[in-house]
C-alpha positions as a Python dict, from the first residue, in 0.01 Angstrom:
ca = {
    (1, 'X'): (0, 0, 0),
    (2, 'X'): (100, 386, -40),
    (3, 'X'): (126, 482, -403),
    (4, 'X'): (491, 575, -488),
    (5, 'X'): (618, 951, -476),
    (6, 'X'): (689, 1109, -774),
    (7, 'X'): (986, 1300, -809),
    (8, 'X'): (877, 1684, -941),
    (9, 'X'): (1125, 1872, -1127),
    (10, 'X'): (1302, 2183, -988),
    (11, 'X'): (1559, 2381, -1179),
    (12, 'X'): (1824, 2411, -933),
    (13, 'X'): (1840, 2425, -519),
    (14, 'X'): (1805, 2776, -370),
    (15, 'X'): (2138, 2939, -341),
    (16, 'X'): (2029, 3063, 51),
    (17, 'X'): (1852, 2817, 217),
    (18, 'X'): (1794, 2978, 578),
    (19, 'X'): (1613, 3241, 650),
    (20, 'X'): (1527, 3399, 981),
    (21, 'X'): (1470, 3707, 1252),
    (22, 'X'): (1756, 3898, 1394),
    (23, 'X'): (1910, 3789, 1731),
    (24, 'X'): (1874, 3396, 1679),
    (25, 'X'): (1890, 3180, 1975),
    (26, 'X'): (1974, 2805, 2002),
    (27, 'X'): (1541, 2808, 2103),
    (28, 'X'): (1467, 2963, 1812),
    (29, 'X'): (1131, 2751, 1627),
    (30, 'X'): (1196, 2639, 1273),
    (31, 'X'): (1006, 2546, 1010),
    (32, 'X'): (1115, 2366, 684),
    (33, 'X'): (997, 2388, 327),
    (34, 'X'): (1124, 2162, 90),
    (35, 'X'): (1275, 2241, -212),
    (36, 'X'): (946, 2164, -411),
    (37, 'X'): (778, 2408, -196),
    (38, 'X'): (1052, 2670, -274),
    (39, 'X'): (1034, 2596, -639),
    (40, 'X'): (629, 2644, -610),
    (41, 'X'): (719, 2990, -492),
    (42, 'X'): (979, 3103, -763),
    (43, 'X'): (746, 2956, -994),
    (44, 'X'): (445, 3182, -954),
    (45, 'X'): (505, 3478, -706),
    (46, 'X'): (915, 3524, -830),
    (47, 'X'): (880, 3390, -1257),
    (48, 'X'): (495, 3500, -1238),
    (49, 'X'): (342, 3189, -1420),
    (50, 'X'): (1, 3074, -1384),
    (51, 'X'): (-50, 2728, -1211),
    (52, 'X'): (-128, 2555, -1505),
    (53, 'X'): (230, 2671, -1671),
    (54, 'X'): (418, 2656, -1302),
    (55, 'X'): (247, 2277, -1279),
    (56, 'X'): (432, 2188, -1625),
    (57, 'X'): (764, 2267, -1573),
    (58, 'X'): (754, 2063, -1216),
    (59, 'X'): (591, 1753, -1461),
    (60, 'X'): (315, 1746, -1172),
    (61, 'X'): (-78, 1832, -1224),
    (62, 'X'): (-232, 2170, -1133),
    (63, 'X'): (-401, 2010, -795),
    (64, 'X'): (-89, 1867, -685),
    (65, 'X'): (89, 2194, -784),
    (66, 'X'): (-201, 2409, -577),
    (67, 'X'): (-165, 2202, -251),
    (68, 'X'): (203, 2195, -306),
    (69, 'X'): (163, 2653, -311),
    (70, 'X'): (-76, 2619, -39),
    (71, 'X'): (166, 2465, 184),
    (72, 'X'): (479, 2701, 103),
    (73, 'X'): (281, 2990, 150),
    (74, 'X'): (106, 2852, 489),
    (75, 'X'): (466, 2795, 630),
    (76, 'X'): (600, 3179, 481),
    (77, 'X'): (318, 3324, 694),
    (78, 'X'): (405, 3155, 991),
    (79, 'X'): (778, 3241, 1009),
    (80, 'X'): (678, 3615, 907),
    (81, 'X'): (364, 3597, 1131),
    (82, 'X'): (485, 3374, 1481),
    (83, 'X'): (912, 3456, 1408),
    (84, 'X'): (988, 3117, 1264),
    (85, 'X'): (1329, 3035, 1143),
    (86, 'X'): (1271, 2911, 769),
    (87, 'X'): (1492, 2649, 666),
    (88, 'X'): (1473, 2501, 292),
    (89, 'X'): (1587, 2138, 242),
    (90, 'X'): (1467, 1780, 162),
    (91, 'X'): (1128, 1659, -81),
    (92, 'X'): (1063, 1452, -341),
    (93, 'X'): (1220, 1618, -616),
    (94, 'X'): (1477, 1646, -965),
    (95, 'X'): (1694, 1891, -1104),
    (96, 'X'): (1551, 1905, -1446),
    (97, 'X'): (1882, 1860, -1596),
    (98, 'X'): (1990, 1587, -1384),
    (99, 'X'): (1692, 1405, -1500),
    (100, 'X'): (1696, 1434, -1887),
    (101, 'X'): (2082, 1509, -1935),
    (102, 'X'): (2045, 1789, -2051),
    (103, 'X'): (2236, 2149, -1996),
    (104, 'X'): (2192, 2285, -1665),
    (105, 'X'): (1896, 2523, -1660),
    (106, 'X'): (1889, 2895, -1653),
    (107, 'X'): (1536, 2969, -1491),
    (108, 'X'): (1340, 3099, -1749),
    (109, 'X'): (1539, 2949, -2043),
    (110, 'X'): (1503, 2601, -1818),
    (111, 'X'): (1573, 2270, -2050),
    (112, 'X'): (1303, 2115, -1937),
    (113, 'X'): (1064, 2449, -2056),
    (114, 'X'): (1221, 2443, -2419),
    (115, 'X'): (1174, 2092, -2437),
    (116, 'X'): (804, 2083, -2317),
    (117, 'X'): (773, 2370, -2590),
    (118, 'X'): (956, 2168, -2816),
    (119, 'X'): (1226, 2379, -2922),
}
């Protein structure tokens, strides 16, 4: 039996969640990177947190975190690389203040950060 997935924290959905080249067709290739993988990506290359820190604030460990990096950035390549449409949606995941009712985040002043650092 498959162990059950565990939701990872987030602190909101991306405000655009398509990306792609100029002069789309209906052919156009997508990819999709779920909103874990996005969060990954704020996390370290947009916030600048290690993976230890970035691994934290999802409540997931630093190898789950890594593959979870590895995969966004994989995908990134390709659509800048091969063209790809990028299109950000689905996961296994929770809005940190849905989760805890808390207030609703604001990045680096997340709930879920000042809580973890117990203030």
């Amino acid at each position: 039996m498959a162990r059950p997935r565990k939701g990872k924290m987030v602190c909101q959905l991306p405000e655009v969640n398509n990306f792609g080249p100029f002069g789309l067709t209906d052919k156009m290739k997508f990819l999709t990177m779920t909103v874990e993988e996005y969060e990954s990506i704020r996390l370290m290359d947009h916030e600048g947190l290690t993976q230890e820190e970035s691994a934290v604030k999802m409540g997931i460990s630093r190898s789950t975190f890594q593959k979870i990096y590895d995969d966004a950035r994989k995908k990134m390549a390709k659509c800048l690389v091969e063209g790809y449409r990028l299109v950000i949606q689905g996961g296994d995941y929770k809005i940190c203040h849905e989760s805890d009712g808390l207030k609703p985040c604001r990045h680096k002043g997340c709930c879920r950060r000042r809580q973890l650092d117990g203030q």
